[in-house]
C-alpha positions in Angstrom: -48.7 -48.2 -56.5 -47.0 -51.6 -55.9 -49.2 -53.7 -55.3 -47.0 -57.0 -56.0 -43.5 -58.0 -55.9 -41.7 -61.2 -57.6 -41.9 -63.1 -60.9 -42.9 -66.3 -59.9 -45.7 -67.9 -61.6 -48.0 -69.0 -58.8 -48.2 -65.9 -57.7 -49.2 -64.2 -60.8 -53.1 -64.7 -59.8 -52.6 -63.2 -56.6 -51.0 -60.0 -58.7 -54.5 -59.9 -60.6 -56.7 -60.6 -57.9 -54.7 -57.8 -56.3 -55.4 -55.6 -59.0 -58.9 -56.2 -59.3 -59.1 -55.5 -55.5 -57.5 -51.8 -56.2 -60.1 -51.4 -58.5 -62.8 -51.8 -56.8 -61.6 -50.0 -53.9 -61.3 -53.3 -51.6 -57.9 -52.6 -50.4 -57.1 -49.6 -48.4 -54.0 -48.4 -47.6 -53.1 -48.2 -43.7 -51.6 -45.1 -42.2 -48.5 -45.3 -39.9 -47.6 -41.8 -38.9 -49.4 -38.2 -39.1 -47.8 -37.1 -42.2 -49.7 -40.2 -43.9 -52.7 -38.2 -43.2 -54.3 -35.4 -44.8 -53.4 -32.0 -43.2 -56.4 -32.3 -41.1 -56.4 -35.7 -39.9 -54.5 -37.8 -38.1 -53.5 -41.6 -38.2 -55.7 -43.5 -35.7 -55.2 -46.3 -33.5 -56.3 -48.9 -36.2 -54.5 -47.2 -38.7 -56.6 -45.4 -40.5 -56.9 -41.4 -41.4 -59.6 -39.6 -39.4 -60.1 -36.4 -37.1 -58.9 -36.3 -33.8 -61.7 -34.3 -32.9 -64.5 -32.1 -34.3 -66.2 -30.5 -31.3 -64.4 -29.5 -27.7 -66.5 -32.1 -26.3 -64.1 -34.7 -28.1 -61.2 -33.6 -26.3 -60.1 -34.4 -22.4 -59.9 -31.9 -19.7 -58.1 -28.2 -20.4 -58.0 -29.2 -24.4 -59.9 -27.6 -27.1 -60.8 -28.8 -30.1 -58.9 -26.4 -32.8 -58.6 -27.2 -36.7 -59.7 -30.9 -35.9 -56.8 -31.3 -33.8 -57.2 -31.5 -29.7 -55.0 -28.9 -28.2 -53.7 -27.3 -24.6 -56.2 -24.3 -23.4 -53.2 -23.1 -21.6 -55.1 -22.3 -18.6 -52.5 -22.1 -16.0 -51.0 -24.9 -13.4 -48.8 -26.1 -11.4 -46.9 -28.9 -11.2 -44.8 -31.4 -8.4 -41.2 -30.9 -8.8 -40.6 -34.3 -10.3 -42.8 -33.4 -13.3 -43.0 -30.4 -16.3 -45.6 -28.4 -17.0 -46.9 -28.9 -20.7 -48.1 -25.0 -22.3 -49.8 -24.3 -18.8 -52.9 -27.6 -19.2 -51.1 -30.6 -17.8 -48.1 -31.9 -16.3 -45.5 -35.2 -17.2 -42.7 -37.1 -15.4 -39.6 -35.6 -16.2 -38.4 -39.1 -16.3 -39.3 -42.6 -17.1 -40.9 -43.9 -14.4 -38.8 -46.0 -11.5 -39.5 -48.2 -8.3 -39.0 -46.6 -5.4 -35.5 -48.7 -4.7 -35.0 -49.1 -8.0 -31.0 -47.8 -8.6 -28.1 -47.4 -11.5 -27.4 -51.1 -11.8 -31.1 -52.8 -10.8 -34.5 -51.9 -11.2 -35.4 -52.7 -7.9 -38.6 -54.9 -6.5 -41.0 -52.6 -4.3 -43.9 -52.0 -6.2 -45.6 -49.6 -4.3 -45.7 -46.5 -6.7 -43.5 -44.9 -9.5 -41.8 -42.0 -8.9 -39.7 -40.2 -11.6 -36.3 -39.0 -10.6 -32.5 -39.6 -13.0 -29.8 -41.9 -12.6 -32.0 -45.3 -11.6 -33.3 -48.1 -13.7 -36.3 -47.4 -15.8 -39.3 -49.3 -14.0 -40.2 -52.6 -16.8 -44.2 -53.4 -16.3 -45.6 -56.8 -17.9 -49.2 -54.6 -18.4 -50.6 -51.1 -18.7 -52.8 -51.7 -16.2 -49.8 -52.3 -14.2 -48.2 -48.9 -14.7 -51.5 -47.2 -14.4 -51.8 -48.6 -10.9 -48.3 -47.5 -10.0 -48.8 -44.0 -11.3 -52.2 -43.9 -9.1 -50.6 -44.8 -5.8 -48.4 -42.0 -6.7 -51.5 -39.3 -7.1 -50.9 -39.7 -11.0 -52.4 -41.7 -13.7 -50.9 -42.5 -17.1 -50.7 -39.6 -20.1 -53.3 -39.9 -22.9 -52.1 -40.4 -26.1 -52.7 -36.5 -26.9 -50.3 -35.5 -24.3 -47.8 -37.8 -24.5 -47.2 -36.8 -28.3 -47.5 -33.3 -27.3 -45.1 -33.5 -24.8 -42.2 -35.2 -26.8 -42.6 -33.0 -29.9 -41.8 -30.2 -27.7 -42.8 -26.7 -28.6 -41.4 -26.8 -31.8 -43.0 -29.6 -32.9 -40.9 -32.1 -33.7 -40.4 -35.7 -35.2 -38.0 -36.6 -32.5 -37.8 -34.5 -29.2 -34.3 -33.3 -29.8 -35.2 -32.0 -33.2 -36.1 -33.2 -37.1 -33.2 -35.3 -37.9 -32.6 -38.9 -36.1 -29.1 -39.0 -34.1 -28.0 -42.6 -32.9 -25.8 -40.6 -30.7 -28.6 -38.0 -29.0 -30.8 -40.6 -27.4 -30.5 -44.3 -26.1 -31.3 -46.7 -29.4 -29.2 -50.0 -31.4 -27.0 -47.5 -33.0 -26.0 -46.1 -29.9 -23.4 -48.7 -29.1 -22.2 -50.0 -32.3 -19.0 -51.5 -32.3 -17.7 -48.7 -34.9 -18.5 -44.8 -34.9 -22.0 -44.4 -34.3 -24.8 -43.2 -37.8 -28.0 -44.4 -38.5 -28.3 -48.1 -38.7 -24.4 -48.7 -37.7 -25.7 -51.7 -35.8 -26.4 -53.8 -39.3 -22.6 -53.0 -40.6 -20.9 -53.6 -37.5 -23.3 -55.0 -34.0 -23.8 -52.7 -30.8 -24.0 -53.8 -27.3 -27.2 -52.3 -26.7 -28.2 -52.0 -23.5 -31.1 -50.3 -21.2 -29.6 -47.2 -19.5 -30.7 -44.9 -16.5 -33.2 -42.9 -16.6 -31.6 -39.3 -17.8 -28.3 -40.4 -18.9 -28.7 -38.7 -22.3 -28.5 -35.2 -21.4 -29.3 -34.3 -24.6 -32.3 -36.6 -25.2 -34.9 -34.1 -24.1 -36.6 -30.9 -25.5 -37.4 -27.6 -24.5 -39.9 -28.4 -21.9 -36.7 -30.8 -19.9 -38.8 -34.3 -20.5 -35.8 -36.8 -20.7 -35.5 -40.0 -22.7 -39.1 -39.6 -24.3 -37.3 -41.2 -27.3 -35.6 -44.6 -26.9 -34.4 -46.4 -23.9 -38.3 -48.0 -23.2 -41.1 -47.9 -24.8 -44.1 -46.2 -22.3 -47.7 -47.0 -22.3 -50.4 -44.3 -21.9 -53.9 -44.3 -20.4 -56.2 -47.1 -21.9 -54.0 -48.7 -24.2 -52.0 -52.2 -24.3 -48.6 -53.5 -25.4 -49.6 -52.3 -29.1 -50.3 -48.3 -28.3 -47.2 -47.8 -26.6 -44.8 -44.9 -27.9 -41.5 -43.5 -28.1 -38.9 -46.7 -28.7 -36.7 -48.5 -27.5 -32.9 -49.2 -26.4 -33.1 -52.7 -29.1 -35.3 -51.0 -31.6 -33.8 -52.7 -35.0 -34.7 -49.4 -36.9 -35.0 -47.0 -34.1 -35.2 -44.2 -36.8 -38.6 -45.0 -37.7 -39.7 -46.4 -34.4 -38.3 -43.9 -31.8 -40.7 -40.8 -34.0 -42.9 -39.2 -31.5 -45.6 -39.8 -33.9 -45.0 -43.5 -34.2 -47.7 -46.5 -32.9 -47.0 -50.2 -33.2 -50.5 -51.0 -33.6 -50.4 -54.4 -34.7 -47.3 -55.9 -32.8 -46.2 -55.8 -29.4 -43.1 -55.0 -28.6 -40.6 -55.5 -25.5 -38.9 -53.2 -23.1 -42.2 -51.7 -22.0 -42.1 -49.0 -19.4 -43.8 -46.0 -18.8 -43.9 -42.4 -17.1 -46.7 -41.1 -15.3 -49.2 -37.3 -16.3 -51.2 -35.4 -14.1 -54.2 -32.2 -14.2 -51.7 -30.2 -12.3 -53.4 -27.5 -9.6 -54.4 -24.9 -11.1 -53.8 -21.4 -10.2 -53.5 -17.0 -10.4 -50.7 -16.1 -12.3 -48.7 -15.3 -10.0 -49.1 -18.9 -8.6 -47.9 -20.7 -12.1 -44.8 -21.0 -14.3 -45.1 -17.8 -17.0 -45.5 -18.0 -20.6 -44.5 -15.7 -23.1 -46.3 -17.6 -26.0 -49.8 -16.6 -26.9 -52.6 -20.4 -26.6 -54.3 -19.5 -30.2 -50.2 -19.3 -31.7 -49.1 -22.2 -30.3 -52.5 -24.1 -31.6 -52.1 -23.2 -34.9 -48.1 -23.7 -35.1 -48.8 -26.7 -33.8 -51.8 -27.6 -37.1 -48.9 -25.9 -39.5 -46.0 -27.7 -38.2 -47.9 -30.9 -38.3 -48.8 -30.6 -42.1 -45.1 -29.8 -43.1 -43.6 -32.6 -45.1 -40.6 -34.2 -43.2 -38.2 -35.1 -46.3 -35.0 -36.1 -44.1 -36.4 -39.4 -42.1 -35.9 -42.6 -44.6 -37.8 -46.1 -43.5 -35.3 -48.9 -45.5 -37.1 -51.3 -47.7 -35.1 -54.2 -45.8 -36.8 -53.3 -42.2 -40.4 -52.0 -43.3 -42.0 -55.4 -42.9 -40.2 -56.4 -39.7 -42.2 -52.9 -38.7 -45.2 -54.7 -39.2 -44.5 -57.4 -37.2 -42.1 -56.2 -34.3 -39.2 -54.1 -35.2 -37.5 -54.8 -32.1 -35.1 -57.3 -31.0 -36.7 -59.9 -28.9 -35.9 -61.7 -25.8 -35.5 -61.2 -22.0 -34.6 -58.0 -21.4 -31.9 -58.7 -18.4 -29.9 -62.0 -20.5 -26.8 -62.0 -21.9 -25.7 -60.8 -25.1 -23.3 -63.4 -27.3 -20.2 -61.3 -27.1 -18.7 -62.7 -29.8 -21.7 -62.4 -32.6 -21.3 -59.4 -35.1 -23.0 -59.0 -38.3 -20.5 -57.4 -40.3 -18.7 -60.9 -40.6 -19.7 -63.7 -43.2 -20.7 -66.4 -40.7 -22.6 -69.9 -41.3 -25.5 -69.4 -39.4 -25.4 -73.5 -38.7 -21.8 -74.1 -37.5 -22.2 -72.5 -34.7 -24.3 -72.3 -31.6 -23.4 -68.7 -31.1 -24.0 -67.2 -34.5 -27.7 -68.5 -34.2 -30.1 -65.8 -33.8 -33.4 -63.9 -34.2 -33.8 -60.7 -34.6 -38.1 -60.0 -34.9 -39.1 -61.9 -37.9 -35.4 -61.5 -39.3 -33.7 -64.5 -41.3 -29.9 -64.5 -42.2 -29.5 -64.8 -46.5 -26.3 -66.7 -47.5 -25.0 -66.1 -44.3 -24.1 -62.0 -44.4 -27.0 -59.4 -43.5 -30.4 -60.0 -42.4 -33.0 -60.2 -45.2 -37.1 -59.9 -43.8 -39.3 -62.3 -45.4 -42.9 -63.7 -44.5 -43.6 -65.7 -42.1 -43.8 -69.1 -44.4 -40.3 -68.7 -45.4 -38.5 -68.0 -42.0 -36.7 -70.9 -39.7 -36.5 -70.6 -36.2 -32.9 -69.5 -34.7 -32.3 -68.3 -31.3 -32.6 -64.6 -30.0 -29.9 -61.7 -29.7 -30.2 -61.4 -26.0 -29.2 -58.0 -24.7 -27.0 -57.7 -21.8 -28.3 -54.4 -20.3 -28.6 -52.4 -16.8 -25.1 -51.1 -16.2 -24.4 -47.7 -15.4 -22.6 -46.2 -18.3 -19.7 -44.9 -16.4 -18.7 -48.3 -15.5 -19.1 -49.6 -18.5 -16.9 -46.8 -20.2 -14.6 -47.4 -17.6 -14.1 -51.0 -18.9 -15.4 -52.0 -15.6 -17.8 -55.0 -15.6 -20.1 -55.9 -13.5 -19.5 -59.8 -12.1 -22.8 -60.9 -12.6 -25.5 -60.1 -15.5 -28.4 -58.2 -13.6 -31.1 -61.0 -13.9 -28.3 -63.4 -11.8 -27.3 -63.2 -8.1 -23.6 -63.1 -7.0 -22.8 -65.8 -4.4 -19.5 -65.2 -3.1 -17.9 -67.4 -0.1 -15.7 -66.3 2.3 -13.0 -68.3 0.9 -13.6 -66.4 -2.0 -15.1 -68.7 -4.4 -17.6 -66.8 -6.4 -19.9 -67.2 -9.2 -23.6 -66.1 -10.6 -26.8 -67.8 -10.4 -30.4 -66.6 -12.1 -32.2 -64.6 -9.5 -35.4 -66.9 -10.9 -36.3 -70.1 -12.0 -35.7 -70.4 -16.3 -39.1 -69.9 -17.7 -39.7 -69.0 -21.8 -38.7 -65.8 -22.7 -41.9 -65.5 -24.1 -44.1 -66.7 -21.0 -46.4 -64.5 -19.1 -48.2 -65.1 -15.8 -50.3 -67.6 -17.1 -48.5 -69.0 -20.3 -45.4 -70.9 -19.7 -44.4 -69.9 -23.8 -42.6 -71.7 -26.2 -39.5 -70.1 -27.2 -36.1 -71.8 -27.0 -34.6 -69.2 -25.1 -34.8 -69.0 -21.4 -35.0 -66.0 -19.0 -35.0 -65.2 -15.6 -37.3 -62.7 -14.9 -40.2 -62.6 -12.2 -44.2 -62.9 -12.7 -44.0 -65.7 -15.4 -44.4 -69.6 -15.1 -41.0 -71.6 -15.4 -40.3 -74.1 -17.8 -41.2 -77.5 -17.3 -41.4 -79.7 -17.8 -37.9 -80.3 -19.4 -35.1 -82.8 -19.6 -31.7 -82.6 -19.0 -30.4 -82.2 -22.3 -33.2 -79.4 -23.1 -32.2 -77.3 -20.0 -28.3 -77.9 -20.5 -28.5 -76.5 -23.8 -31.0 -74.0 -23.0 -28.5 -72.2 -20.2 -25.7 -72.3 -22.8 -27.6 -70.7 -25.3 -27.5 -67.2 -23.5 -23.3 -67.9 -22.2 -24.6 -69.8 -19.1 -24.4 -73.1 -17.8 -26.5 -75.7 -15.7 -25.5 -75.5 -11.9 -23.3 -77.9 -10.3 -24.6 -79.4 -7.1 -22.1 -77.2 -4.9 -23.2 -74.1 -6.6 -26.8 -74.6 -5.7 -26.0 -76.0 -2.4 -25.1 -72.4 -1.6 -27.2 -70.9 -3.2 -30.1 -72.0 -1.4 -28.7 -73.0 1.8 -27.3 -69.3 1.8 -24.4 -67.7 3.9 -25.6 -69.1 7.0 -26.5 -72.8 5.4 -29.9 -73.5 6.8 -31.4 -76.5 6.0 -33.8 -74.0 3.6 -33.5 -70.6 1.9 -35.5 -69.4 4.1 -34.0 -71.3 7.5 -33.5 -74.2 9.4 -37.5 -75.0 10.4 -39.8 -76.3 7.6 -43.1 -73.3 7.0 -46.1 -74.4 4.6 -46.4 -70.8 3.4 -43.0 -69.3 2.9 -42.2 -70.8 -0.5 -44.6 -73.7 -2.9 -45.1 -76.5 -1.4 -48.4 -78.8 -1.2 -48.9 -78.0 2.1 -49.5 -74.4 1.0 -53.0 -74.0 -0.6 -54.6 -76.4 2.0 -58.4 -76.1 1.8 -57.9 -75.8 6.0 -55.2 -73.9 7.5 -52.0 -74.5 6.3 -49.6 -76.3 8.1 -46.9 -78.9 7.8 -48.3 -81.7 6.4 -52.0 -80.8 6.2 -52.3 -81.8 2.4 -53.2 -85.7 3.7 -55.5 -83.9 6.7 -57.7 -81.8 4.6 -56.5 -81.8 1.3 -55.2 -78.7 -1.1 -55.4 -77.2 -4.5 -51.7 -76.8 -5.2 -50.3 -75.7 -8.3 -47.3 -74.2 -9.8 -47.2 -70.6 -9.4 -45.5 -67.6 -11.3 -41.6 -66.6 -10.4 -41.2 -64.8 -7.4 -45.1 -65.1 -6.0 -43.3 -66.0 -2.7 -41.6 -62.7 -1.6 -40.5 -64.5 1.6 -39.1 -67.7 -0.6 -35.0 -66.2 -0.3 -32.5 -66.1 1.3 -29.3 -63.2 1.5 -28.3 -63.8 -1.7 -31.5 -63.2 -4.0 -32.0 -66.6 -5.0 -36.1 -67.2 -5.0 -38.1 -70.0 -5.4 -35.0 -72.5 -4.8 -37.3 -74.6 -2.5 -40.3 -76.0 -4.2 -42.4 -74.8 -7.0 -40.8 -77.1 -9.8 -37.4 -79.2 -9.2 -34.5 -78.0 -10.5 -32.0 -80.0 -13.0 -28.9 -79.9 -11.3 -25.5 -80.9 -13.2 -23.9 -83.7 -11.8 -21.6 -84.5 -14.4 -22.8 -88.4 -14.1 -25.0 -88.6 -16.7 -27.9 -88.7 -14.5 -30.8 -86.4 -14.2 -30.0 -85.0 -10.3 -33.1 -82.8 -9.0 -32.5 -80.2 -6.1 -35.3 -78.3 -4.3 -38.7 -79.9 -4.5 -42.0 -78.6 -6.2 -45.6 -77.8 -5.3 -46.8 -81.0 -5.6 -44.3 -83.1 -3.2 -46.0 -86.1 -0.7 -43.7 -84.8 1.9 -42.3 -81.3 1.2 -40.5 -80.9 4.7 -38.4 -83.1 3.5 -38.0 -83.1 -0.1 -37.8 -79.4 0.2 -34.3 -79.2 2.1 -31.6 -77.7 0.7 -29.4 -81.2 1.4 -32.3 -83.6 -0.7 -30.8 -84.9 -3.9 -33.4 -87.1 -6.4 -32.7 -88.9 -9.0 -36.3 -90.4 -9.7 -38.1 -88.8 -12.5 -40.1 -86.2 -11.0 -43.0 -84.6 -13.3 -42.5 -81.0 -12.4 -39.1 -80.7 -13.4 -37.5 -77.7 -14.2 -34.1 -75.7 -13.7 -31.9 -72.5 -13.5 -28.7 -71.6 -15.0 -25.2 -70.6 -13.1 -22.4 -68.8 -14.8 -18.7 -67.5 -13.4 -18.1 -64.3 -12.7 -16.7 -62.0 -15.4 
């Protein structure tokens, strides 16, 4: 065993003390997958080699416990017709799971339940408890752990659900777009342009049961977990053949691109009432025990990616950004020269410029994110067809047919959450989190470009947030306390225009898109109040558009028309683009 790598001198007392540790049994080696384990045991949520059960008492509802292992009774159900029945004991989406207006190019906004059907946008939640809410308003709840690894091993038990051997090609990962023919980490010799895809547009990333996309394409939470117990993979996995294995946990690192699909009891029923099954409970149980002890020799995990495993294999980043177009690893490139070679990949660093080396955290620098452009349906992206706008930007188009793309949100981190604003230098547009702010110009300007965008120019979010008709708001031409953040809106008496000075009111900034009503046509929310936004006048002036929560007079610091050049303290922004 090695427990020590390098030749440097000050580190030789850490080899000994290592050492000493494996001899007096002080270090113990952590489990990652099943075949870690002995035959009997699996590899448990803190990493460690245990049974899964001993007694039936152990296991959920319609399992037994059988060599130590929880398995199906078999005892006969049925299931909706969006969902498969798993050896007669409980039924699974046969998709990722969706909003109900979710479609091909967006993932929609309505909330309201998950439902499971092909060709839509995969449904991206910022929490499990957030997926297991949506599968309970639609008369589901999340899988367990035990059936979700059932149900993508398939009945043949196997590593991946399409078989034993990883193939870039069979199921949506980062070496399914590379830039040259597509084989197992392709995207380190020669880039991919990743990219989330519909649910079920791998016809061949299923098994025998017909549960699509369980590999790859999003990660999916299951019932009483968090963003470390997800399964399955993802579309920017950086070694998707390790981290797209049915059998595969993060358990210490959280990763992004989280969805999830949604498991049921099923009804149960005569047998005339259920699906019939040829195969006998007791065999499958025990092909299930034998095939689990086999000794998979075929799946490699490189030296150069294990400890990015440990720390968040995948790339990071908002999931709906751009991608630089121009960036490809199989190029020498001087990682300082220019601002679109910069990038992070995980914990990743760039060694003399070629290749990306992993190292521990007190050695890395900080570069900006590979942000993936993503969302398009794959026909029209194989018919060279692009879309004009990226899908976390709105398309404003005039009728004297000036056009061009503005972010859907207010920039926030790409790392904030719904009560963290974050810290990381790249921004997003994405709904639930706190935008960034405050900021100055030069922060924001370079922020924008840094994922191919741009600050707006006072035109462009003129219409943008007068809209088609150009109110005098988003929203229209009469001032409301309660349509969008203003600080008239949390009044400790009714709100109304101006009953901040009346009665007074807790305001505060809120998360992106808390205002459902705060839009206009176009998509643009938030564009009155909340924080300012930096607008780019090309005078060298800081120009502020839109108001914020915490405006004297929000009436009429909120209209579309109101131009500051003050120094606000809330002051934040959102990036335009033109069309493709």
């Amino acid at each position: 065993m090695k427990l020590c790598q390098g030749s440097r001198g000050k580190h030789l007392w850490l080899c000994a003390l290592g050492c000493l540790c494996f001899l007096f049994s002080c270090v113990k080696e952590k489990c990652r997958f099943n075949l870690d384990c002995p035959n009997d045991m699996v590899c448990k949520p803190d990493g460690t080699c245990g049974y899964e059960c001993t007694s039936d008492s152990d296991c959920q509802e319609n399992f037994r416990c059988f060599g130590h292992r929880c398995v199906p009774k078999g005892q006969g159900i049925r299931c909706p017709e969006d969902m498969v029945a798993i050896q007669d004991s409980f039924c699974i989406d046969r998709y990722e799971a969706s909003r109900p207006d979710a479609t091909a190019t967006s993932p929609g906004s309505d909330n309201s339940k998950a439902m499971s059907r092909p060709g839509v946008l995969p449904w991206l939640v910022s929490s499990n408890a957030e997926a297991q809410s949506a599968c309970e308003a639609a008369g589901k709840r999340l899988c367990t752990p035990q059936e979700w690894e059932i149900a993508c091993k398939g009945p043949k038990n196997t590593v991946y659900a399409y078989g034993d051997t990883y193939d870039p090609k069979v199921c949506n990962g980062i070496d399914t777009f590379c830039r040259c023919d597509p084989y197992p980490h392709c995207y380190d010799d020669c880039g991919a342009d990743f990219h989330l895809a519909p649910t079920g547009s791998f016809e061949d990333c299923k098994n025998d049961w017909g549960v699509y996309d369980m590999n790859g394409n999003v990660w999916e939470h299951v019932l009483g977990g968090d963003g470390r117990s997800v399964r399955g993979g993802a579309y920017n996995c950086h070694d998707s053949v390790t981290l797209h294995r049915c059998d595969y946990v993060p358990r210490t690192w959280t990763p992004s691109a989280l969805g999830f699909r949604c498991c049921s009891s099923g009804e149960t029923g005569g047998a005339d009432e259920v699906s019939e099954r040829s195969e006998d409970v007791a065999t499958i149980s025990e092909h299930v025990v034998e095939a689990d002890a086999m000794q998979i020799t075929d799946i490699e995990i490189p030296n150069e990616v294990s400890e990015a495993i440990e720390q968040g294999g995948c790339i990071g980043g908002d999931e709906t950004a751009d991608i630089w177009s121009s960036f490809d690893l199989a190029h020498e490139i001087d990682v300082w020269s220019d601002l679109d070679s910069r990038m992070d990949i995980s914990d990743a660093q760039m060694k003399d410029g070629r290749g990306i080396e992993f190292f521990d955290k007190e050695e890395q620098f900080e570069v900006l994110e590979i942000i993936e452009e993503h969302g398009w349906d794959n026909a029209k992206l194989d018919d060279g067809v692009i879309p004009p706008c990226p899908d976390d930007m709105v398309l404003v188009q005039l009728q004297t047919g000036w056009r061009f793309c503005i972010d859907r949100f207010e920039a926030s981190h790409s790392d904030a959450t719904e009560t963290s604003k974050g810290i990381s230098p790249i921004p997003a547009s994405k709904q639930g989190v706190l935008p960034w702010y405050p900021v100055d110009f030069e922060t924001a300007k370079t922020a924008c470009e840094s994922v191919s965008k741009r600050l707006c120019r006072p035109e462009e979010w003129f219409e943008a947030c007068s809209g088609p008709d150009h109110t005098v708001y988003s929203y229209g031409n009469n001032y409301s306390a309660t349509i969008c953040n203003g600080i008239d809106t949390f009044c400790h008496c009714e709100p109304y225009p101006h009953c901040y000075p009346v009665c007074g009111a807790d305001f505060h900034v809120v998360p992106t898109g808390a205002f459902p009503d705060c839009t206009n046509e176009w998509g643009v929310y938030d564009i009155n109040g909340n924080v300012w936004e930096i607008v780019d006048y090309g005078d060298g002036l800081e120009h502020f558009r839109g108001g914020a929560y915490n405006c004297g007079d929000s009436e009429a610091l909120h209209r579309c028309d109101y131009d500051a050049t003050w120094n606000p303290s809330a002051k934040g922004f959102r990036c335009c683009k033109d069309v493709n």
